[in-house]
Backbone bond lengths (Angstrom), bond angles and torsions (degrees), N, CA, C in turn:
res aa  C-N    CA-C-N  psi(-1)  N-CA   C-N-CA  omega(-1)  CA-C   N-CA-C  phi
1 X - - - 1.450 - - 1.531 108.06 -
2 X 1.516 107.35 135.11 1.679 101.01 178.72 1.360 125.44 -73.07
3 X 0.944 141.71 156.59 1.479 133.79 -156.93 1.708 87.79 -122.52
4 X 1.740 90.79 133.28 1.591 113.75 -159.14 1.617 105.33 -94.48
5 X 1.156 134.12 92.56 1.807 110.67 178.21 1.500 123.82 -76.87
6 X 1.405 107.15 123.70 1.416 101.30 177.50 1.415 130.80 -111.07
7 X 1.145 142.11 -153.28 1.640 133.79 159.44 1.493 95.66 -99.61
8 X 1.232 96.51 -178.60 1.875 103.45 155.83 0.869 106.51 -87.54
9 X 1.665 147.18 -33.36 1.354 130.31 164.77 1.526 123.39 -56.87
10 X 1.376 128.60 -52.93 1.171 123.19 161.01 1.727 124.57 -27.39
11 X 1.344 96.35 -45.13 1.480 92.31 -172.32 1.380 103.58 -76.57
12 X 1.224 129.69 -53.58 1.742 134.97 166.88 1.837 112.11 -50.88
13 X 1.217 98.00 -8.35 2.178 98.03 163.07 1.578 89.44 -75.65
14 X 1.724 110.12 -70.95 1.251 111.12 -153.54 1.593 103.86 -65.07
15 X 0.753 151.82 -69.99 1.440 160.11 -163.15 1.903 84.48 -37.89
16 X 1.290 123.82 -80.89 1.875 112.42 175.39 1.059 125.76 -28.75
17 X 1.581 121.94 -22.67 1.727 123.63 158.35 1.181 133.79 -71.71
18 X 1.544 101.53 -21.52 1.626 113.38 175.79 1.559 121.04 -72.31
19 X 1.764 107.22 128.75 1.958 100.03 166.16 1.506 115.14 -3.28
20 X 1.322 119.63 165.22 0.948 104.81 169.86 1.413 102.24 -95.01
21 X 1.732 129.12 -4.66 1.541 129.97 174.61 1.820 98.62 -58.33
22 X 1.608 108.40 -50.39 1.787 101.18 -173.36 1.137 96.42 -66.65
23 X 1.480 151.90 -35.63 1.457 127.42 -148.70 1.883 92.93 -80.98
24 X 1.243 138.91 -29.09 1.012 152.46 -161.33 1.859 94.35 -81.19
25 X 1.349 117.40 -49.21 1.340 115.15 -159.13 1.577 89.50 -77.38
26 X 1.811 119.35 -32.45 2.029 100.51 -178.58 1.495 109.13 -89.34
27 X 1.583 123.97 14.00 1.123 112.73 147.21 1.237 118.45 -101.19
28 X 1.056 137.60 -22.73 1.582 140.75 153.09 1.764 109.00 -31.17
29 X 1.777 112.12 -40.46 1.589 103.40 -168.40 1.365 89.90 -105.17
30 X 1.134 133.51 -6.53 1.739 123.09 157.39 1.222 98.40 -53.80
31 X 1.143 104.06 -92.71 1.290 114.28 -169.25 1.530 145.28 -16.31
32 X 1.547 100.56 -40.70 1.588 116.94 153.91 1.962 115.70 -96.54
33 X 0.790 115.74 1.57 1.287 121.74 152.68 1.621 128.74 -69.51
34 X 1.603 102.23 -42.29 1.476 112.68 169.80 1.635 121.89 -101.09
35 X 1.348 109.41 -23.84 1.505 129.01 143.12 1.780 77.78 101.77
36 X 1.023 114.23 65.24 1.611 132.50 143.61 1.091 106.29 -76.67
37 X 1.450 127.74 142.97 1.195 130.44 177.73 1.799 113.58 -101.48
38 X 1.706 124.83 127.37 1.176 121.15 -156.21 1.838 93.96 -70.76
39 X 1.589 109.84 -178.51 1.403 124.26 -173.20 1.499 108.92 -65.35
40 X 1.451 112.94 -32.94 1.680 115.73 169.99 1.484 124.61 -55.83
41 X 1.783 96.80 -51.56 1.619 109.07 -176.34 1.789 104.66 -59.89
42 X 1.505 107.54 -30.95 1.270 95.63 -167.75 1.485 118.68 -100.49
43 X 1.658 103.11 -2.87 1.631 116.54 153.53 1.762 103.92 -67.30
44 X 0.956 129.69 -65.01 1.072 132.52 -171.38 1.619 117.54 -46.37
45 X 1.303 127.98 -27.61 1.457 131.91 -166.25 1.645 84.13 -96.74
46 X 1.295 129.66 -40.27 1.592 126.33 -152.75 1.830 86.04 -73.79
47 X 1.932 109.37 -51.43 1.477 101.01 -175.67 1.723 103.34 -44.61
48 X 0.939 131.68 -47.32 1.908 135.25 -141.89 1.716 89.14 -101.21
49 X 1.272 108.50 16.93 1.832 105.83 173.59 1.768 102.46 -120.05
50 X 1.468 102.74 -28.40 1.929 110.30 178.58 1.567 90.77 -102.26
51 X 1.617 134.46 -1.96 1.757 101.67 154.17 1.491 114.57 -69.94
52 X 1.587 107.59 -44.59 1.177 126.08 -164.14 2.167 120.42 -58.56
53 X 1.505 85.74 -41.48 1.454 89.97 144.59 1.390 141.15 -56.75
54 X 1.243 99.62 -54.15 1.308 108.06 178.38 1.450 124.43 -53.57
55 X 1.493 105.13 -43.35 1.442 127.98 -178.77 1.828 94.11 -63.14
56 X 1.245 135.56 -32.51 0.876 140.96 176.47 1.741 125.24 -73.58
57 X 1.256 110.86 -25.32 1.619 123.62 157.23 1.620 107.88 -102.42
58 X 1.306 110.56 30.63 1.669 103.53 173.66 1.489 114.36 53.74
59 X 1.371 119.28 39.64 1.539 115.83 170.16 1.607 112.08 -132.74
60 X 0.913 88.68 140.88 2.185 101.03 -172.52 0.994 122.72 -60.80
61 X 0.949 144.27 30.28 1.886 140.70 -148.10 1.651 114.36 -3.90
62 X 1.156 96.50 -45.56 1.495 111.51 -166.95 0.931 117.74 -55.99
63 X 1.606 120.25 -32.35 1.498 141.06 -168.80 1.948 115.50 -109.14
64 X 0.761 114.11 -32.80 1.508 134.78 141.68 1.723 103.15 -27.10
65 X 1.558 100.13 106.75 1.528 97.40 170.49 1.918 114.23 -89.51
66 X 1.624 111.08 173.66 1.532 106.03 -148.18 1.866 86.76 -72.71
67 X 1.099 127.44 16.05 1.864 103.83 -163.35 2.304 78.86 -109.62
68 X 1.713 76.99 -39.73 1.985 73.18 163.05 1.620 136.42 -52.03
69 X 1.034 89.07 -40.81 1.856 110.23 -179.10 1.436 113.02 -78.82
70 X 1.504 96.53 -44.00 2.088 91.93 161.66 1.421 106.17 -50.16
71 X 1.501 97.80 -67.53 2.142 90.54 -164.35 0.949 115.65 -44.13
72 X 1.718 133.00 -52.23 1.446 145.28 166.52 1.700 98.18 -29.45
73 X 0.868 117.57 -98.88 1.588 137.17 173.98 1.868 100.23 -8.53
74 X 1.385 89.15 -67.84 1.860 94.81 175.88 1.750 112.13 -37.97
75 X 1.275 106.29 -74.29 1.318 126.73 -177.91 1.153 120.41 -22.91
76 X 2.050 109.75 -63.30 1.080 135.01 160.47 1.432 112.15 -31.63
77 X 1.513 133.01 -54.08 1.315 127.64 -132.14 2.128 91.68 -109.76
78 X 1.361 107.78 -12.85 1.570 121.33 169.52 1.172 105.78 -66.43
């Protein structure tokens, strides 16, 4: 296969033409290419950072309803 040279702008034209499903799938392989962590992985560490608090003011996360976990969350972030 011939090998294509581009700019970095070229490639950021074409990539703005793509679905917005492809523009999502070549940041999906950025992303683990440079080992960015996607919006889940980094939902997931923030959830396991407000149990760990919590566990730390004696409250359960688990049991904590979501209007609970806002205020908690609020509090936290004051």
């Amino acid at each position: 296969m011939p090998k294509l040279e581009l700019t970095v702008n070229q490639v950021i034209d074409l990539v703005k033409q793509l679905p917005k499903k492809d523009k999502f799938a070549v940041l999906h392989a950025l992303n683990q290419e440079t080992g960015t962590r996607s919006e889940e992985e980094q939902s997931k560490q923030e959830e396991q950072q407000l149990r760990a608090l919590s566990a730390k003011r004696g409250l359960d996360w688990d049991r904590l309803s979501e209007d609970d976990r806002d205020v908690l969350a609020n509090k936290l972030l004051r």
